[in-house]
C-alpha positions as a printed Julia matrix, in Angstrom:
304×3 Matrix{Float64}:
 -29.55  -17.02  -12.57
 -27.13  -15.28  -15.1
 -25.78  -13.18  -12.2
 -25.11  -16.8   -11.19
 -23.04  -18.16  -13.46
 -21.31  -14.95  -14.63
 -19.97  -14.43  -10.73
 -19.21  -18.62  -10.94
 -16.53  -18.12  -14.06
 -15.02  -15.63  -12.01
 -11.89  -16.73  -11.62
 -10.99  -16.69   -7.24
  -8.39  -14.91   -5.81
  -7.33  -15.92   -2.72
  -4.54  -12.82   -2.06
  -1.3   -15.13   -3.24
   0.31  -12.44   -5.26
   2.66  -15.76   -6.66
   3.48  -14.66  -10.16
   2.68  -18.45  -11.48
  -0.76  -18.03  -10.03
  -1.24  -15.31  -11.86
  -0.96  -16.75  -14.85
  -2.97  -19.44  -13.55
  -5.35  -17.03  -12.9
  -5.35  -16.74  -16.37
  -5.45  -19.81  -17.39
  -9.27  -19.48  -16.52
 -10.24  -18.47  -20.15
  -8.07  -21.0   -21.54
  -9.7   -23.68  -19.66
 -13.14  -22.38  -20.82
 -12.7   -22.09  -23.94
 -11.67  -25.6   -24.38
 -14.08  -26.96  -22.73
 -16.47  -24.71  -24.98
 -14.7   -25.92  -28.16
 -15.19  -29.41  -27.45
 -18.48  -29.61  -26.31
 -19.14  -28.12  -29.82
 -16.89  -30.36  -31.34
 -19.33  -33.58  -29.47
 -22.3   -31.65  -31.12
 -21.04  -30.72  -34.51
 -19.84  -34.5   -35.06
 -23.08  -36.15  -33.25
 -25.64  -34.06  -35.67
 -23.3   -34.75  -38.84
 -22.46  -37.68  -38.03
 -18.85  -37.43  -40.1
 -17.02  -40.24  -40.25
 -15.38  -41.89  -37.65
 -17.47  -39.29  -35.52
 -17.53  -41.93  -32.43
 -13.83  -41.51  -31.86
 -14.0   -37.93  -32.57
 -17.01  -37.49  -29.89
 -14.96  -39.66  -27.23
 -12.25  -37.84  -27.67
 -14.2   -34.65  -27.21
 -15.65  -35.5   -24.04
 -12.13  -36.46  -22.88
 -11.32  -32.97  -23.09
 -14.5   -31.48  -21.89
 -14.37  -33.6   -19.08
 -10.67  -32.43  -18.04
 -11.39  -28.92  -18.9
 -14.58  -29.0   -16.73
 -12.79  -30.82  -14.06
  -9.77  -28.0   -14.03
 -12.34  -25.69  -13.96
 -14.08  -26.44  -11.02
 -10.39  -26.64   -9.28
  -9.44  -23.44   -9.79
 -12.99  -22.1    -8.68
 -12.51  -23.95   -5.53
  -8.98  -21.8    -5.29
  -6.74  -24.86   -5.74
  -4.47  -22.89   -7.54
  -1.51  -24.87   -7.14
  -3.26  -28.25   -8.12
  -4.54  -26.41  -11.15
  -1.19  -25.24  -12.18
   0.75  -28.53  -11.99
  -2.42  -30.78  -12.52
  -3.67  -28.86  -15.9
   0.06  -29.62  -17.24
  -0.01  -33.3   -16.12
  -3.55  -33.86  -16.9
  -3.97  -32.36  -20.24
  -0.31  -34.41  -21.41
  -2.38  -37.89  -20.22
  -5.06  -36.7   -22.39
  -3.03  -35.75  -25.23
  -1.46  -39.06  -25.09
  -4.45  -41.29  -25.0
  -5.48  -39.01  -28.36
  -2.46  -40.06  -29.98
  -2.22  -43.49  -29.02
  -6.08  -44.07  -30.08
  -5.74  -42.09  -33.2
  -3.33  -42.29  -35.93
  -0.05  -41.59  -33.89
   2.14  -38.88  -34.99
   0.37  -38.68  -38.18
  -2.96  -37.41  -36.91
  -3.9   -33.91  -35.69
  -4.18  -34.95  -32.1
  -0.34  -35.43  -31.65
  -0.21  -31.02  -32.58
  -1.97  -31.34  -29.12
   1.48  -31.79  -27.32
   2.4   -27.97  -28.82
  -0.2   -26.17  -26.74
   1.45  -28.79  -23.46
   4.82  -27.44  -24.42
   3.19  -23.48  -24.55
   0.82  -24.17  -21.13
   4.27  -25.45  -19.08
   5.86  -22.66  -19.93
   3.38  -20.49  -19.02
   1.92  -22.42  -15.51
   5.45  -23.76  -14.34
   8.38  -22.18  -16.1
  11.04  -22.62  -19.05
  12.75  -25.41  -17.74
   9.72  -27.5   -17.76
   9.16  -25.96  -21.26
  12.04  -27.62  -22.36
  11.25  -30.87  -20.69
   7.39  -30.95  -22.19
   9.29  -30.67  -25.8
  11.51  -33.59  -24.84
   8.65  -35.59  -23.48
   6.67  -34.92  -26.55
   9.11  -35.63  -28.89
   9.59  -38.9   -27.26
   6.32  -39.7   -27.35
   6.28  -39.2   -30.56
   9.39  -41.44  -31.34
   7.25  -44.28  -29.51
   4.12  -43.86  -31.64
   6.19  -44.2   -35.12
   7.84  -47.28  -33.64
   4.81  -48.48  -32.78
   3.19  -47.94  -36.06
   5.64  -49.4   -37.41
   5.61  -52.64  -35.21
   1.65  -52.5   -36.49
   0.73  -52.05  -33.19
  -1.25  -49.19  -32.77
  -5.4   -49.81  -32.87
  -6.22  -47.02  -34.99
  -3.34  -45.97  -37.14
  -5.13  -45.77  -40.49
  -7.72  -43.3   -38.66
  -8.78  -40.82  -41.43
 -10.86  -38.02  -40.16
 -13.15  -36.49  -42.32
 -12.55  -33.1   -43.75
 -14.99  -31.44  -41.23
 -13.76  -32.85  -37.88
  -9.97  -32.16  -39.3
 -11.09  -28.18  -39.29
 -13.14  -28.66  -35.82
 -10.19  -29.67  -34.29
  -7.62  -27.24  -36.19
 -10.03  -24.28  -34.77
  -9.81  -25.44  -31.48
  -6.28  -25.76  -31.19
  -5.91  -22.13  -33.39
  -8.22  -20.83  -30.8
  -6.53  -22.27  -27.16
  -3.02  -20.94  -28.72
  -4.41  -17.34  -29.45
  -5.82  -16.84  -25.78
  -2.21  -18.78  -24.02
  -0.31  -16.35  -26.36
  -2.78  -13.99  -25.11
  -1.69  -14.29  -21.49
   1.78  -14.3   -22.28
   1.49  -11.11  -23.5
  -0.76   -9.51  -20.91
   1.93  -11.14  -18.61
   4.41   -9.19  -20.2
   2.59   -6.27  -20.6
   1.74   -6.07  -16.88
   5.6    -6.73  -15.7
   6.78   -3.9   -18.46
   3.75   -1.56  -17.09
   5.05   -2.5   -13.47
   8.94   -2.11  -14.35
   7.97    1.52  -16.3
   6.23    2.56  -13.35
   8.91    1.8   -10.56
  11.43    3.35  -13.02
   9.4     6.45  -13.5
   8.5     6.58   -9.42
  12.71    5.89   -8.63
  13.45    8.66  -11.22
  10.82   10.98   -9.33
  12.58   10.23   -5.89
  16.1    10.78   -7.51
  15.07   13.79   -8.55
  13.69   15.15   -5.06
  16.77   13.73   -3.62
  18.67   16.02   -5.72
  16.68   19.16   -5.74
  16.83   18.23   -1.69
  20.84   17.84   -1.85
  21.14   21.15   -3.7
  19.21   22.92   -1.66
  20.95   21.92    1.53
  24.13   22.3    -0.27
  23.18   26.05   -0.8
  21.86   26.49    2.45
  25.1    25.59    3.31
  27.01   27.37    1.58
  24.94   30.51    1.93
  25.3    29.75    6.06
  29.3    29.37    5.72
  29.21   32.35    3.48
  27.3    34.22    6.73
  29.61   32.91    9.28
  32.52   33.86    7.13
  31.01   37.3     7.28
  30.42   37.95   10.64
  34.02   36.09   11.86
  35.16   38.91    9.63
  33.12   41.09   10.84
  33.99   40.74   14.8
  37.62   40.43   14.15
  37.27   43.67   12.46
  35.84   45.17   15.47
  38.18   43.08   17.41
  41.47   44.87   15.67
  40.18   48.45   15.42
  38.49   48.32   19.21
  39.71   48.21   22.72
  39.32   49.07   25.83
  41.48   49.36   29.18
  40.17   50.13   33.2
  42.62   52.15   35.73
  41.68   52.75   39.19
  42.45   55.98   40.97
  41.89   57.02   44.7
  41.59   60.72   45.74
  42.0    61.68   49.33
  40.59   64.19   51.44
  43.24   66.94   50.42
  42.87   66.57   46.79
  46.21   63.87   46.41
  45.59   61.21   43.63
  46.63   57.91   44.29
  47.21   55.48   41.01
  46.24   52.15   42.32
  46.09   49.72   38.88
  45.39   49.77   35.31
  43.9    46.95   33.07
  42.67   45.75   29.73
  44.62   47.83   26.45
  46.36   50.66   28.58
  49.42   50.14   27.25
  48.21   50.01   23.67
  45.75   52.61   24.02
  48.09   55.08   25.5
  51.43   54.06   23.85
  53.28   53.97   27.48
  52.69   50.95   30.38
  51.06   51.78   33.76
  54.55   52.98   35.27
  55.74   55.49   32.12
  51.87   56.96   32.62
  52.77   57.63   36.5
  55.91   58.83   36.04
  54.27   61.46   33.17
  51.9    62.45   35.78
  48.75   59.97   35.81
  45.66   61.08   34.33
  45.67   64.48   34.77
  48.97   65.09   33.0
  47.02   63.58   29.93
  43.85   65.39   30.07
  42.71   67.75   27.64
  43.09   71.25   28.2
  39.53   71.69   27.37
  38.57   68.93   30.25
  40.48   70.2    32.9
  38.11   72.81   34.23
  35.17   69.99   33.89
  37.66   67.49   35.73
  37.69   69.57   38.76
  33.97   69.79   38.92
  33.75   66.12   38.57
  36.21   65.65   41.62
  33.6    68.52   43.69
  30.56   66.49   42.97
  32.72   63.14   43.69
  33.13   64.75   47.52
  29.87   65.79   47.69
  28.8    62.13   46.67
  26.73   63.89   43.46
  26.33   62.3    40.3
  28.44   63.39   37.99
């Protein structure tokens, strides 16, 4: 049973992540604890019977009966209909307060503050602004009709008791919508912290990431640098060159061609070397002997 009815004032959520849902999700307290307040109001003023106590308890069921009905809205997940209705609904019944009571003189007409706090809340500032106007014409009507002596009740006196009743409830239903407000604003500074402290995070891995690429770079031009130095080092101080030379049976040497860095290796072009004598004119004396036994294995076809 009291599983029940804790899991029915559980306020539904239907997955609308609207923000003005939100808050009307919130709105669930406020709608309690009015309908709380006034049923103790209609229970206070029945058992003391203080005067004018009829009015007050009518006026109490009024809004016990809107609160209720709200309520059970919002539990249904008409969200929307709570939202817009609460606003609408709650400024009929602040009017029909008014109007029965004493006008802009009585307590009821402070009811049109907490209308002016609940639009701004449920639908936004603009209809904020237009609740205040609304309520301050309102008011304009009731002292015009006072003074035209045409309101039923306007010498309604409320006794000292019911005057606090309904001063609680009101200090009560603006602590919990000033409540909200802040928890709203809590939550979007939380939420607004929190994607600034996650964006800051990625910055930060985005640079660490760029200045590690950027030294990776760097380190990798650094390397190529080195070894394009390093190859046209090798490339200066080393070279190479290929001449072809034909020996016939009687021992005659016959310079066919010569390629690659002859002419820079041996500091005279393929004709100056032929005219000096070819190869042998340029051997070593060391390497002649070994020469000759080269050109013996060369006719015997053994390796040399």
């Amino acid at each position: 049973m009291f599983e029940w009815l804790k899991n029915w004032f559980i306020p539904p959520n239907n997955g609308d992540n609207n923000p003005r849902l939100e808050l009307t999700r919130m709105l669930w307290p406020t709608l309690g604890l009015g309908a709380l307040l006034s049923f103790s109001v209609m229970v206070i003023a029945f058992i003391t019977k203080t005067s004018y106590w009829e009015h007050l308890v009518m006026d109490a069921l009024i809004i016990f009966a809107t609160s209720l009905f709200f309520l059970v809205t919002l539990r249904l997940g008409y969200l929307r209909v709570g939202a817009n209705g609460g606003v609408i609904g709650f400024g009929f019944v602040a009017i029909y307060i008014a109007v029965t009571g004493s006008g802009v003189k009585g307590i009821s007409y402070g009811l049109f503050l907490l209308l002016i706090i609940l639009s701004a809340l449920l639908l936004n500032r603009r209809a904020a602004y237009i609740m205040a106007v609304i309520s301050s014409l309102i008011g304009l009507g009731l002292v015009l009709a006072n003074q035209a002596g045409i309101l039923p009740s306007a010498e309604l006196s409320l006794s000292e008791t019911s005057t606090w009743l309904i001063q609680c409830a009101y200090f009560f239903m603006a602590a919990v919508m000033l409540d909200i407000a802040l928890r709203q604003t809590e939550g979007a500074l939380g939420s607004a912290k929190k994607e600034l402290t996650e964006r800051k995070r990625m910055e930060n891995e985005i640079i660490e990431l760029n200045n590690s690429l950027k030294k990776r770079y760097e380190e990798q031009t650094a390397q190529l640098a080195a070894s394009e130095e390093r190859y046209r080092l090798i490339a200066n101080v080393s070279s190479d060159y290929v001449f072809s030379s034909k020996v016939d049976q009687d021992g005659n040497i016959n310079h066919d061609w010569a390629a690659g860095a002859f002419e820079t290796i041996m500091g005279c072009n393929f004709d100056e070397f032929l005219e000096q004598g070819g190869w042998k004119a340029v051997l070593h004396p060391n390497s002649v002997e070994q020469d000759r036994q080269d050109i013996e294995k060369t006719e015997t076809k053994s390796s040399i």
